[in-house]
Every structure is written in C-alpha cells, then in structure tokens.
C-alpha positions, -999 to 999 in steps of 0.1 A, spaced: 384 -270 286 379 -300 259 344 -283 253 358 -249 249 382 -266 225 354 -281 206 333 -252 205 366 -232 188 371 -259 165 335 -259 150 337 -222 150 372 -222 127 359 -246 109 326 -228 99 343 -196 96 371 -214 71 345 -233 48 311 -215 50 293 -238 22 303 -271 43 289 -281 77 306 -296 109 324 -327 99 352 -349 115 379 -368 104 394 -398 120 426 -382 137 400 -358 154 377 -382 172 358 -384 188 342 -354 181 313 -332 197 290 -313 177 269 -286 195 237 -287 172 203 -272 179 210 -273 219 220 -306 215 258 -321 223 260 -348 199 295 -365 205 305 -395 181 335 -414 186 352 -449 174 358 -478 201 372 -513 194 346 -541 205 373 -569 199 407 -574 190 411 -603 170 446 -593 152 452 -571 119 414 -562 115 397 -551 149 361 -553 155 349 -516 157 319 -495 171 309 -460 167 297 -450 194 266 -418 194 263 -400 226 236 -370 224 230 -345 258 199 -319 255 211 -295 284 214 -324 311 194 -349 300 206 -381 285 195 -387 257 210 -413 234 241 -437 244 248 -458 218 270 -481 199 265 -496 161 289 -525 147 310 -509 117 328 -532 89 359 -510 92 375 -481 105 352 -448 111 368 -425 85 346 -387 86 314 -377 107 290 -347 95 258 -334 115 235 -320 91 200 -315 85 196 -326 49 159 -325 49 154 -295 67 127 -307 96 150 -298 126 160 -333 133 196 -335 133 210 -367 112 245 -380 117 264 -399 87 288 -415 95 317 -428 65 334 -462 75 360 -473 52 369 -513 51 404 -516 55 428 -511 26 431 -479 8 412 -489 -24 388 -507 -2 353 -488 -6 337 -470 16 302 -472 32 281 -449 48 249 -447 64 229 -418 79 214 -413 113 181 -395 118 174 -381 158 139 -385 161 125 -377 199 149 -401 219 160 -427 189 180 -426 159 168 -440 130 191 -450 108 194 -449 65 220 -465 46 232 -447 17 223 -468 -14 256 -492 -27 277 -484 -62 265 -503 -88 292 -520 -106 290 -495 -134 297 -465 -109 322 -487 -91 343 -496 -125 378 -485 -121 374 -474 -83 409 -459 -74 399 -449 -37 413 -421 -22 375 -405 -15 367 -368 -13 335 -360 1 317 -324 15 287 -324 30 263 -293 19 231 -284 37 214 -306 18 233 -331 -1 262 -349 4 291 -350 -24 311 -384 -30 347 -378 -59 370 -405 -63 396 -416 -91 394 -439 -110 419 -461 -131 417 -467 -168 429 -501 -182 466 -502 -180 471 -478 -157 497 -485 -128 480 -490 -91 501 -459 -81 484 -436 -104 450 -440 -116 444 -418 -151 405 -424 -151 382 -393 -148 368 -384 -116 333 -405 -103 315 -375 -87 281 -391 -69 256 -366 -49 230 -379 -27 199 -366 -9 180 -375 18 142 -368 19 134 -379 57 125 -411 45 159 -426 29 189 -416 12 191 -415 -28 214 -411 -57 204 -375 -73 232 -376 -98 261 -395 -111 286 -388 -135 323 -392 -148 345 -360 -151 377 -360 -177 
C-alpha cells in the first residue's frame, strides 16, 4: 500500500507543478522516487545522539526491478531538508541532490548532487556562496528544481534591519550540472 501511496503522491505532484520535478521535503521522508525503472528511496537516519545536535545520515536505497542495487548511507552536517531526482545533464543517469540545512534557521544550507552511474553514485558538491553572495543571508530558502537547473531564492537583510524581517532584495542563484560537476550559471540580487 506505501508504494501505491508513493506512486499517487509523485503523480499529484507532477500533475500540480508540471515545470518542477519529484522533490521531497523533510516531513515526507523518506521518500521513493520511481525513476527510469528504478525505486530510488532516500531517507534521513540518526547515526548518534549526542544531545541538541544529532549526528545524521541520509541514507540512498536504489532497486532496478529486484536487484539491489545501491544501499547506502553519507554523513550530513545537519538535518536533510528537500530531495529532487532529476536528470540535469540529460544522459539517462538519474542524479539525487540532496539539501541539508545546519541547524538554526538562518544557518545556510548545503547541498551536493548524486550521479547513478552503473552500480555507484558519484557524488558533486554544489559550489559554496562566496561572501559577496552570502552578504545579508536572511535564510528561509526557496528552491525548484527544473529539468536542468536547480533554482536557489533567499532574503536577505539590509543594515538595520530587525532579525524578524529582513528588507534586502531577494539572492536568486541557478546552477547547472554538466555530468562532470555542478556550477554557478547565474547570480543576482532582485529589489
């Protein structure tokens, strides 16, 4: 039945947003995607609980028809905060990118991309905010994921505004990926 489920899910979800592909947030994981025959299922686990701030995994399970084919867990500096299956640069490899957020609303988030190649992922991390792009960062992240680029917004603060309500334009950052790594196509502030 939790299949059917998913399988429903995905289907409202494409049918309700047809520019943006299967994505999950964090109160709906872990999450299986049903992607080019494959059942890719991510999810979050906690590797140790040492008090406010526990050690967390994602774990990546992927299942062509029957066969196994990847079972794995990757260390994450935070709490696993959106999942999108995509296939950026269009070879018929699935990637997975996954967005971890530290703790801490304004904390900033990082993400890193997962390439399925044969019976491995490979995986790309998304390139860090310089401090110009990071000036003012407000948190509060919106992101969509197109077919091939993925589109970062957050607010920002201007000097002197209060930490409840940031005044600063919009940070908009879109990156690509070419099968190779992940890169910054364009950045820019919107008023």
């Amino acid at each position: 039945m939790t299949g059917l489920y998913n399988l429903f899910l995905l289907a409202a979800t494409m049918l309700a947003a047809p520019q943006s592909l299967p994505s999950a947030g964090t109160e709906q994981l872990p999450q299986t995607f049903f992607v080019r025959g494959l059942d890719i299922r991510v999810g979050e686990v906690t590797l140790r609980n040492n008090g406010r701030y526990p050690k967390r995994g994602a774990t990546i399970h992927i299942i062509d028809g029957r066969r196994l084919v990847l079972d794995e867990t990757y260390r994450i500096p935070g709490e696993l905060s959106g999942v999108w299956v995509t296939d950026m640069d269009r070879d018929d490899d699935p990637e997975i990118t996954l967005w971890v957020r530290a703790y801490g609303r304004e904390a900033l988030g990082e993400f890193s991309l997962f390439e399925l190649q044969a019976d491995y992922l490979t995986q790309h991390p998304f390139p860090r905010l310089t401090e110009a792009q990071a000036a003012g960062y407000a948190g509060d992240d919106e992101l969509s994921v197109s077919s091939s680029q993925l589109v970062r917004r957050f607010k920002t603060y201007r000097t002197g505004d209060a930490r409840c309500c940031p005044t600063g334009p919009m940070a908009e950052l879109i990156y690509g990926y070419d099968g190779t790594r992940v890169f910054l196509e364009r950045y820019r502030r919107i008023d």
